[in-house]
KOLSE-932817 format. One record per residue (C-alpha): residue in one letter; x, y, z. Coordinates in pm, whole numbers, plus 50000, padded with zeros to 5 digits. Each point is the difference from the previous one (the first is absolute). Example, Ala and Ser with C-alpha at 12.3 -4.5 7.8 and 13.67 -1.06 7.14 Angstrom:
A512304955050780;S501375034449934;
This chain:
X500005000050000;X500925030449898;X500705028450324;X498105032449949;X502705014350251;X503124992150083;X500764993650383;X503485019649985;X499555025649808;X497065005250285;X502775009650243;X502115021549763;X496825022149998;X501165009549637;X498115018849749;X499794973649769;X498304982550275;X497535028650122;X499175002949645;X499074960150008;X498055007650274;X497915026249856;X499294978149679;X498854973750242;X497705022750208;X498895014049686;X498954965049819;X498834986750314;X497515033450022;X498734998149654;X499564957350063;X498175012450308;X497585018949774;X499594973249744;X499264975650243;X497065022450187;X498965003549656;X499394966549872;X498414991850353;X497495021649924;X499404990449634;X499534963150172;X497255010850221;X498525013949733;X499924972949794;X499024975150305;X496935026950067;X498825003249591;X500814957550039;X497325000250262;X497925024749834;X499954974949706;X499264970150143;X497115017850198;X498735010049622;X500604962849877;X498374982950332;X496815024449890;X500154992649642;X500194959150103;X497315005850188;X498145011249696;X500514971449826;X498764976650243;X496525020250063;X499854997849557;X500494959250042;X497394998250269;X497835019849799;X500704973449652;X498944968750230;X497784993649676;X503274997349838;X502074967350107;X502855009449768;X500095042550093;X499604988650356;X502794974150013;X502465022249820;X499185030650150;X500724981850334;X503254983649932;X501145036949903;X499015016050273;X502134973050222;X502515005549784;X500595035250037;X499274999150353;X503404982150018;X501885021649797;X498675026650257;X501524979350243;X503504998549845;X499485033849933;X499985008350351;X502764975850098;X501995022849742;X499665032850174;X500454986350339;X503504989349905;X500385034449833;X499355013750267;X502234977450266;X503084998349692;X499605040849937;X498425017750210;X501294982550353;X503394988049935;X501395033049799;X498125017450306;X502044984850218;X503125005049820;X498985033149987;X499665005450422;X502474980650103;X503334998449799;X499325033949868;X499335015150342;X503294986050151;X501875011649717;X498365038950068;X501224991250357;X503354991649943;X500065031249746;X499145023550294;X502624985750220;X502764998749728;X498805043649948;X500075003950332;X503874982950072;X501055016949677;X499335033450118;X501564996150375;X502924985349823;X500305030949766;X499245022250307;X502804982650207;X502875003949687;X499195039449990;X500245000550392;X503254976950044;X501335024249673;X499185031350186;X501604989050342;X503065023750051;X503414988550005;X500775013450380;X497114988750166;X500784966150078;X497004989450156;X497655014649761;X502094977249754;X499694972350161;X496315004850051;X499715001149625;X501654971749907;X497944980150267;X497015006449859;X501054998649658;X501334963950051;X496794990950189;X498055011949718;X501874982349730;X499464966250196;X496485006949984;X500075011449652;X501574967149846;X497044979850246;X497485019149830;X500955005449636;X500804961550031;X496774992550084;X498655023749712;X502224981149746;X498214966550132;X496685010449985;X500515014649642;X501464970149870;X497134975450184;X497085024249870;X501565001549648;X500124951950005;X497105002650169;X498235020649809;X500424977949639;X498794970850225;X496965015950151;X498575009849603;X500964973949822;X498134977050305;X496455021849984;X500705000249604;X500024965849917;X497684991850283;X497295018449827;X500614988549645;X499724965750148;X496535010250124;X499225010249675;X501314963849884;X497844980350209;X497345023049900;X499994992849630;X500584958650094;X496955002750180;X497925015249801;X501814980349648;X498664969350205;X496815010350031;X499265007149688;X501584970149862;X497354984850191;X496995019549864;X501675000249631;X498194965949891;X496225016450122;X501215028349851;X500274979249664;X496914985250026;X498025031350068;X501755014349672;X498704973049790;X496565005250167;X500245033049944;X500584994649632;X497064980249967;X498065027950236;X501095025849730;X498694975049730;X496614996850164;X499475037350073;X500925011149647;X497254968149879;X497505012450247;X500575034949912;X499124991149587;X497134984150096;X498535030450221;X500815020949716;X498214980949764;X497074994550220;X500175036950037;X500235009549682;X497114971149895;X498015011850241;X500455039849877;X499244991749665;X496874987650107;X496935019249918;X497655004950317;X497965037149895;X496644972149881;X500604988450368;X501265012450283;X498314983650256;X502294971649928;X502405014350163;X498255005050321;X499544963550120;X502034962949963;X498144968949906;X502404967750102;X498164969649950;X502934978450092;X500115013750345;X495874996150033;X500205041349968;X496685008749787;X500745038450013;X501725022350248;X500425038050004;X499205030850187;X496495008650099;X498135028350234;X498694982350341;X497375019250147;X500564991450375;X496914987850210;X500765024750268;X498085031650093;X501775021049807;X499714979149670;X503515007149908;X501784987549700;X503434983149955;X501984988649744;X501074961149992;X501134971549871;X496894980749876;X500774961349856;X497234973549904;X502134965150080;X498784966950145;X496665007149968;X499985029150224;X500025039149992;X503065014350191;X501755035750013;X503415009050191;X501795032150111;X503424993849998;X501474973349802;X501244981750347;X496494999750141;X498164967450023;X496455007049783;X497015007150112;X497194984149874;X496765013049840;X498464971849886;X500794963050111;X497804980649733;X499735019049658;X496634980549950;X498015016050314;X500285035649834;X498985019749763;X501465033649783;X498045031249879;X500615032949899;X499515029250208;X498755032249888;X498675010750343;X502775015350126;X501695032249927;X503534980949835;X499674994749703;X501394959749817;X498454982150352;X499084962750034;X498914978650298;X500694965050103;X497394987850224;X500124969350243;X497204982450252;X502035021850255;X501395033449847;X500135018849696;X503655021649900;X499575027649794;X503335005149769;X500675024349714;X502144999649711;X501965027349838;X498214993849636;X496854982749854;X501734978449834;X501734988750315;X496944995950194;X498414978249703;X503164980049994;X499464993950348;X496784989950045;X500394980949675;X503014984850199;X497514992650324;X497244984449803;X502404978749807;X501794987250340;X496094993350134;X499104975749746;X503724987049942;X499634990750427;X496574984749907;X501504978049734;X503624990250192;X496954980650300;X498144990949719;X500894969549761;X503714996350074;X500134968049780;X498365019849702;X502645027550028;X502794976550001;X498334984749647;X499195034249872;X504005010850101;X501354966849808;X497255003449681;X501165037749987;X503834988450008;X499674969849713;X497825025749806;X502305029949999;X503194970849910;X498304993549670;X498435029549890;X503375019650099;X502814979649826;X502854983150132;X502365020650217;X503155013449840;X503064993650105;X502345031050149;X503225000649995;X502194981050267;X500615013750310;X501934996850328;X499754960650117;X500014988149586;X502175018749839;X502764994750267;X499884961149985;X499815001749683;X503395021649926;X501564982250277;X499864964749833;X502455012649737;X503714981550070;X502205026950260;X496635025850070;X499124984350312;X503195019650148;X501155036749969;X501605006849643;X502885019450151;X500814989850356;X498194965350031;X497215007950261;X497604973150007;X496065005749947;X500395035149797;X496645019449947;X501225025249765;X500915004549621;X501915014249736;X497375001949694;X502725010949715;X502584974050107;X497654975050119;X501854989750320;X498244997450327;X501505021150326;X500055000150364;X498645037250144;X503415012250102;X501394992149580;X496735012249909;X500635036050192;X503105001249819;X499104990249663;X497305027450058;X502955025250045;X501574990349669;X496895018749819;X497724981149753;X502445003449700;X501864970950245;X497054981450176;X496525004050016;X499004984750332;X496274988250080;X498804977150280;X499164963049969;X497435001850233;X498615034249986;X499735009249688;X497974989349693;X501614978249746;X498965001749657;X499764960149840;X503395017349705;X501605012250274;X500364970650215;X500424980649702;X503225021949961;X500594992050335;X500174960649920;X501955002949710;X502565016150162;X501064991550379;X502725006250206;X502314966749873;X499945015749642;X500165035450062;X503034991450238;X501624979349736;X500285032749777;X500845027650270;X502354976450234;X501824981749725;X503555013150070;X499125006450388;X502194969050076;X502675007349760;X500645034850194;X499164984050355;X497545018550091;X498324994450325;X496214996549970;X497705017050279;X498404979950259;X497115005750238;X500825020250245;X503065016849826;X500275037850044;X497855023849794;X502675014649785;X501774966749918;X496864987549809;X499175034749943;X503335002949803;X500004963049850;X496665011049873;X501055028249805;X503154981749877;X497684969349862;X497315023149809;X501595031449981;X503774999849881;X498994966049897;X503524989250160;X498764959849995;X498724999549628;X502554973449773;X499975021549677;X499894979549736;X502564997549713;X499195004649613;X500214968349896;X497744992450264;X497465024549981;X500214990449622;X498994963150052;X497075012050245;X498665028649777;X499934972549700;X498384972450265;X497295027650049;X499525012049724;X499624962349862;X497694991950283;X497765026349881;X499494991649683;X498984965450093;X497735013950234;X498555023849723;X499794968349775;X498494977450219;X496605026550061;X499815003149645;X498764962850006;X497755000150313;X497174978649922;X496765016650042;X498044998650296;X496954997050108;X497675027850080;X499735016350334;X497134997850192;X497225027449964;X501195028750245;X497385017250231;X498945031349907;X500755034150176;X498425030249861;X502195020849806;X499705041850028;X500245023449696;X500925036550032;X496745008950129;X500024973450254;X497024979349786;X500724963249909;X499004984249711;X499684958749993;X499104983449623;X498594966749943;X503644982449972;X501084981850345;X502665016450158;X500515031249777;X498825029650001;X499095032249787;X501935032850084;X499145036449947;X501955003549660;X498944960349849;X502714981850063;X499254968450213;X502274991750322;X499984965650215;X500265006050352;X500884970150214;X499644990150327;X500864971250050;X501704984150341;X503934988050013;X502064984350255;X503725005550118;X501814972949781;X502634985650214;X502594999449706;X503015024550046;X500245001749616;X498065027149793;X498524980049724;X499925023049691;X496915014249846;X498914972949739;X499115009549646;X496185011649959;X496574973649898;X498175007349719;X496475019950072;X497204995849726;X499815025349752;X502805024250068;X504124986049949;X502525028250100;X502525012349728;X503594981149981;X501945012550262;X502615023249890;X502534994350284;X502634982549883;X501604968650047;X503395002650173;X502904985249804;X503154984750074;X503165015549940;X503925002450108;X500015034050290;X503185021049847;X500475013450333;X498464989150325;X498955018250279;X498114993150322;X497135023949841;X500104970849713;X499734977650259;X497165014050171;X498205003349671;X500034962749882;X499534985250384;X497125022050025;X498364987849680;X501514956250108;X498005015850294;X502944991150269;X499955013650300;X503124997050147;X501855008749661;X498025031850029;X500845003950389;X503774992349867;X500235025749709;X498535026550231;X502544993350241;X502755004449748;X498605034349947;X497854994749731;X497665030749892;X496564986550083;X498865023249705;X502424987949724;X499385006549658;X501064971749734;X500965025149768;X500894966749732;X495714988950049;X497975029350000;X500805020150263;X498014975050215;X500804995950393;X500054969250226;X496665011450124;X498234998649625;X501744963449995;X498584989850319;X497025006149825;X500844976149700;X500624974550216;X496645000750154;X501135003850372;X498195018450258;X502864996450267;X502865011949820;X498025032849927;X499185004250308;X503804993550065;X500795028249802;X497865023850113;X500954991850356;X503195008749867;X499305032649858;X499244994549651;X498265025749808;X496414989449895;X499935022149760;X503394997749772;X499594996249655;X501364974949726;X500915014349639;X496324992649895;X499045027550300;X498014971750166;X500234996350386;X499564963050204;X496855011749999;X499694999549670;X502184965949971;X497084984450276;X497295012049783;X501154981149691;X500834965350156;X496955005050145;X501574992050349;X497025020750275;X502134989050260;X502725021249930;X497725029349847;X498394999950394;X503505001250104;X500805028949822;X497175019350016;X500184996250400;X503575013749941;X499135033449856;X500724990649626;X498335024149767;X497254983049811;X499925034649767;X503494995349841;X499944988749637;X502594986349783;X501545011249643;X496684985949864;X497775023050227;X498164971850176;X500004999350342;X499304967950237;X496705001349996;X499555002349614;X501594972849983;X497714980650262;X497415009249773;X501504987249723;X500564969250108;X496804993850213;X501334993350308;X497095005950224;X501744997650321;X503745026049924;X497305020149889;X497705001350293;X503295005650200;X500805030249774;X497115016350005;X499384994350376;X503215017550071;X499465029149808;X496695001350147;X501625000350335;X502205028349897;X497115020849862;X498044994050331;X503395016650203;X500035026049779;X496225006950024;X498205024850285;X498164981650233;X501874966249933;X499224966750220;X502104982450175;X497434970549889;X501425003949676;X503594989250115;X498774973250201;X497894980749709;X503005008749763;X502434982350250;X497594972150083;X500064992049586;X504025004649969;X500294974650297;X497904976149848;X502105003149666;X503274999850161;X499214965150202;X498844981749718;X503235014049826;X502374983950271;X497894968950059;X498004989349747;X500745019449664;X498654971449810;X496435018050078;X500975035049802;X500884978249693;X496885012449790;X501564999349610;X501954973749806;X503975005049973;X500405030649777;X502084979449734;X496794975249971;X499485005849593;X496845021049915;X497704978849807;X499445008649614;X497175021449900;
C-alpha cells in the first residue's frame, strides 16, 4: 500500500510535508462532501423506492378487484390472478432492494462519515493546536537574550518540551491520515459492491419468476390470438346484421319494432304497454308486458321476478276501450279482475289484442286433443317436405371440412413446426397450420398466405377441393427440398416465436428451401406437361355421350321488372327479351374424392346444337426456352397441382403470357382443361380474371365456349366482367346465346341482374340473397356432380346434313 504521508518527513516538519498535508486535508474535505452527498441521493432514492412500491401495491390491488369482478370469465380470472401474485413478489424483492440500499449506502458510508472522519477532524485540531505552540516556542527561545541566562534556559525548556509533544502529535496525524486514506477505498468499494449485489439477487429473483410464468404466458398468447380471431368474426357478423337490418324497410310498419314474438322460448309477444294501476289514484306506469306459458305477465326491472295478470289465458277475455280519456286502450278481463293497459299506437293495441285472442284459443287447443296436434304437427311436416323440395346442400363447415382436409397424408400436424391436431389453414398454399404458424403466416400479408379457419369459417366444396389436392407432404416436398442439404433446423412445438417466425419467412418468403431446378430438367418436365395435356385434351374429345340429367326443379326466374315468365317446356323458362334460360335446382352432395374431375363435354338437347367450338386444340411442340411461367402454363392445363404449387414457388408469374400461343395465360388453360380446382388455384393465387388472350377473350370467355358453368360461376363470383368482348365484338353472353346453353346463360344474366339491382335506388337485399342461393346451387353441382350441367352434345359432334 501506497503511504499518503511519510512518517519522517512528519518530524522534519518540512514544507514539502505541510504542503502534503494540506492536499490531504483538502481531498479528505471535498470526499467529505461527496460522501454527504451521495447519502442523501440514497435516501432519496430509498423514499421515491417506497413511494413506488406504495403506487404498485395500489395498482396490484386493482387488478385483483378487475379479476373478482371477471368471475364469469375462468380464463381473465385465472390470469389476472397469477399476475397479480406475481407482481406482488416483485414488490417484495423490490423492497428487499432498498432495504439493502439503504443498510449498504446510506448506514455504512454514514458511519464512515461520523466516525473515521470525526477522529481525523480531531487529530487535525490537535496537530493546529501543537503546531502553533511549537512555532510560538521557536520565536520565544529565538528572542531569549544572550545575558540572561535563566531566561535562556527557560526557553529552551519549553521549546524542547514542546517539540516532544509536537513529534507525539504530528505522529499521530500522519497515522490517522494514512488509516483514513486504506480505509477509506475499503469502506466504498464494501457499500459499492454490496449494493450491486442487491441489485443481482434482485434481477435472479425476479428472472426466476418469470421463467416460471413464461409457459402461461405462452398459452394466453395463443389464446389471445384466437380471442383476436373471434372478436374480429363476431365483429363482421354485427356489422352485417347491422347493416341487414338498416337496409330494411320498416316506414309500412313500425309497430314491428315495438314488440318481440319468440316462439321457441313459448314468448307469443312482449313489449311495452301503459298499466293503469288499481289504486285510488288510477295512475299509469310503463312496463314490461309478455304473453308466455299461457299467462299474462309484466315486469319493472329486468331482475324482477313477474307479476302475473292472468294465470289461465282461457278464463279471460280482451276488448277495446274507448271509455276512458287515453286514447289506443284495451282491457283484459278475468273471473277476478280486469287491467286496463294502453298502447302507444292503434296498430299496437290491435296487434295486441290480436296477440291475446290468438294465445286464448291457442291455450284452448294445447288441453284440447293433444294426440290430434301431434298428427296435425307430423301431416304439416311430411306435407311441407314434398311440396318444398329437397334441402340443398351448403357448403362445409367447421366439424366436415376439418376431417375432411385432415385425412390428406402430413395435414393432421402443423405444416411448419409439427403441432399435432391444427385447426387452421393456408388457402393459396393449401397446407394446414397450428394458431401460433397461422398468426405468423397472417403477418406475411396475403400476397404470402391467405389464412382461414378449419373450423370457423365456411368452406366452399373448390376450395377444399384445393385443399385435398394439395397438403402439407406435397407442398413441403417443394418449399423444404434443399432444407436438409443446408441443415436447417425445423421448428418444433414449443420453440420460440421468432425461430419459427424466422424459419417461416425463410421457407415462403426468400424461398431459401426451394431446389431450383436445372434446364435440362425443367425441359423434360415442361415437355412431360405439356404431353400430359394433350392426352388429356384428346381423351375428352372422345367422351362417350351420356345420359340425360334428371329434370331439375324449378325456381322462378326474375326479369328486370322483377316479373317471371314460365313457358310450357319443363325446366326452362321465357325471359323479358325471348331468349329461354334453364334454371336448376337440383340437390348435390360433398363427393369424398380429393380429385376435381373436369367438366365433361356437353349432351345433345332436341332442336338446338351449339356452333363448333372455336377454342383450339393445344398442340405439341419442342419449348425453345423454358421457364417456370412455361411450366405453370402446361401443369395448369395437365391440371397438376403440385407442378403448379412447384412453378409458383420457382417464381413463376401467376399471370404469364405465352407470347408463342396467343397471348393466353395459365388461367385461360386451366380452363381448357376443364378443371374447377386449378382455377380456383389461380385465383387464390392472384390471377387476373380478367386478362386477355390475342383473340381479346377473357377465361370467361374461354368457360363460355367449352361450355364448362362450373367455372363461368367461378368467375363470375370472382368479379370477372361479363361486359368485355373480344376482337369479334361478342361478349360471354352472346355467345351463351349462341350456343343455347340455358344454364351459363341464366348465370349471366342473373349476375348482371344482380349488378343492376346494386346500382338501382331502393335495391333489396332479397335480391342478393336469391342471386346467391342460385350461384350456390350451380357451384355444388359444379364440384360434385357436373355430370348434371351436361345439357348439349360435345361441340365437335358433326351437324347433321340439311
Amino acid at each position: 500500500m501506497k503511504i499518503a504521508v511519510e512518517f519522517e518527513e512528519c518530524l522534519k516538519d518540512s514544507p514539502r510535508f505541510r504542503a502534503t498535508i494540506e492536499e490531504v486535508e483538502g481531498d479528505v474535505c471535498e470526499l467529505e462532501s461527496k460522501l454527504d452527498k451521495l447519502v442523501k441521493l440514497c435516501i432519496g432514492m430509498i423514499d421515491a423506492g417506497k413511494a413506488y412500491n406504495t403506487a404498485n401495491k395500489q395498482f396490484v390491488n386493482g387488478i385483483r378487484e378487475l379479476a373478482q369482478q371477471s368471475t364469469k370469465d375462468e380464463v381473465i380470472e385465472s390470469s389476472l390472478t397469477k399476475f397479480a401474485e406475481s407482481l406482488t413478489e416483485m414488490i417484495n424483492y423490490h423492497t428487499i432492494l432498498f432495504d439493502q440500499a439503504q443498510r449498504s449506502i446510506k448506514t455504512q458510508l454514514q458511519t464512515f462519515v461520523k466516525e473515521d472522519l470525526r477522529k481525523f477532524k480531531e487529530s487535525k485540531k490537535h496537530f493546529d493546536k501543537v503546531s502553533e505552540e511549537k512555532e510560538a516556542a521557536l520565536a520565544r527561545n529565538a528572542q531569549a537574550p544572550r545575558n540572561k541566562q535563566h531566561e535562556v534556559e527557560e526557553a529552551t525548556n519549553i521549546l524542547t518540551a514542546t517539540r516532544k509533544c509536537f513529534r507525539h502529535i504530528v505522529l499521530d496525524y500522519v497515522l490517522q491520515i494514512n488509516v483514513l486514506q486504506s480505509k477509506r477505498r475499503s469502506e466504498i468499494l464494501k457499500s459499492m459492491l454490496t449494493f450491486m449485489y442487491a441489485h443481482l439477487t434482485f434481477f435472479h429473483q425476479g428472472y426466476d419468476l418469470f421463467s416460471e410464468l413464461q409457459p402461461l404466458m405462452k398459452q394466453l398468447g395463443g389464446q389471445l390470438d384466437q380471442l383476436v380471431v373471434d372478436a374480429a368474426k363476431d365483429k363482421r357478423d354485427m356489422e352485417q346484421k347491422h347493416s341487414t337490418i338498416q337496409q330494411k324497410d320498416f316506414s309500412n310498419d313500425d309497430t314491428k319494432l315495438e314488440y318481440n314474438v319468440d316462439a321457441e322460448k313459448g314468448i307469443a309477444m312482449e313489449g311495452y304497454l301503459f298499466k293503469r294501476a288499481s289504486n285510488a289514484f288510477k295512475t299509469w306506469n310503463r312496463r314490461w308486458f309478455s304473453i308466455q306459458n299461457n299467462q299474462l305477465v309484466y315486469q319493472k326491472k329486468f331482475k324482477d321476478n313477474p307479476t302475473v295478470v292472468v294465470e289461465d289465458l282461457r278464463l279471460c277475455t280482451v276488448k277495446h276501450c274507448e271509455d276512458v280519456e287515453r286514447r289506443f286502450c284495451f282491457e283484459v278481463v278475468s273471473p277476478t279482475k280486469s287491467c286496463m293497459m294502453q298502447a302507444d299506437s292503434e296498430k299496437l293495441r290491435q296487434a295486441w289484442i290480436k296477440a291475446v285472442q290468438n294465445s286464448i284459443a291457442t291455450a284452448f287447443r294445447e288441453r284440447g286433443d293433444e294426440e290430434e296436434k301431434l298428427d296435425r304437427r307430423a301431416s304439416t311436416s311430411t306435407g311441407s317436405l314434398d311440396s318444398g323440395g329437397e334441402p340443398k346442400e351448403k357448403p362445409l363447415k367447421g366439424e366436415s371440412a376439418l376431417q375432411k382436409v385432415l385425412t390428406i397424408p402430413g395435414n393432421s400436424c402443423c405444416c411448419d413446426c409439427g403441432q399435432p391436431d391444427p385447426r387452421w389453414a393456408s388457402i393459396n398454399l393449401g397446407i394446414t397450420l397450428c394458431i401460433q404458424c397461422s398468426g405468423i403466416h397472417r403477418s406475411l400479408g396475403v400476397h404470402f398466405s391467405k389464412v382461414r379457419s378449419l373450423t370457423l369459417d365456411t368452406w366452399e366444396p373448390e376450395l377444399l377441393k384445393l385443399m385435398c389436392g394439395l397438403g402439407n407432404q406435397v407442398v413441403n416436398g417443394i418449399f423444404e427440398a434443399r432444407r436438409e442439404e443446408l441443415v436447417a433446423r425445423k421448428p418444433q412445438p414449443g420453440d420460440p416465436r421468432q425461430d419459427i417466425e424466422a424459419y417461416i419467412k425463410a421457407k415462403y418468403v426468400e424461398r431459401r428451401f426451394v431446389r431450383r431446378p436445372s434446364d435440362e430438367e425443367l425441359r423434360t418436365k415442361v415437355v412431360s406437361l405439356s404431353k400430359q395435356e394433350k392426352r388429356l385434351s384428346s381423351s375428352h374429345d372422345h367422351l362417350p355421350p351420356r345420359p340425360p340429367p334428371p329434370t331439375p326443379k324449378l325456381r322462378p326466374a326474375s326479369n328486370a321488372s322483377g316479373k317471371s315468365v314460365r313457358s310450357a317446356d319443363s325446366g326452362i323458362q321465357n325471359s323479358a327479351d325471348g331468349s329461354r334460360e334453364m334454371l336448376a335446382d337440383t340437390p348435390s352432395t360433398i363427393s369424398p374424392a380429393d380429385t376435381d374431375p373436369p367438366e365433361a363435354p356437353p349432351m345433345a338437347m332436341p332442336a338446338v346444337l351449339p356452333p363448333a367450338s372455336p377454342c383450339r386444340e393445344p398442340v405439341f411442340y419442342e419449348p425453345k426456352d423454358c421457364s417456370a411461367g412455361l411450366q405453370l402454363y402446361w401443369a395448369a392445363g395437365a391440371r397438376s397441382l403440385p407442378d403448379m404449387a412447384e412453378a409458383l414457388a420457382h417464381g413463376a408469374p401467376v399471370n404469364w403470357v405465352n407470347a408463342e400461343d396467343q397471348k393466353r395465360t395459365p388461367l385461360i388453360m386451366a380452363v381448357q382443361g376443364g378443371s374447377l380446382v386449378t382455377c380456383e388455384f389461380l385465383l387464390q393465387n392472384a390471377a387476373n380474371v380478367n386478362q386477355q388472350d390475342a383473340q381479346g377473350r377473357a377465361p370467361l370467355h374461354h368457360a363460355t365456349i367449352l361450355g364448362h358453368t362450373g367455372q363461368v360461376c367461378l368467375f363470375l363470383k370472382r368479379g370477372a366482367n361479363q361486359n368485355a368482348a373480344d376482337m369479334e365484338e361478342k361478349t360471354p353472353l352472346s355467345m351463351a346465346v349462341e350456343a343455347a346453353n340455358a344454364d351459363i346463360v341464366t348465370l349471366l344474366r342473373l349476375a348482371k341482374m344482380n349488378e343492376e339491382m346494386r346500382e338501382a335506388e331502393g335495391y333489396s337485399p332479397a335480391g342478393d340473397e336469391t342471386y346467391q342461393d342460385i350461384f350456390q346451387d350451380f357451384t355444388q353441382m359444379a364440384s360434385n356432380d357436373p355430370e348434371l350441367l351436361n345439357r348439349y352434345e360435345q361441340y365437335n359432334t358433326p351437324r347433321p346434313g340439311p
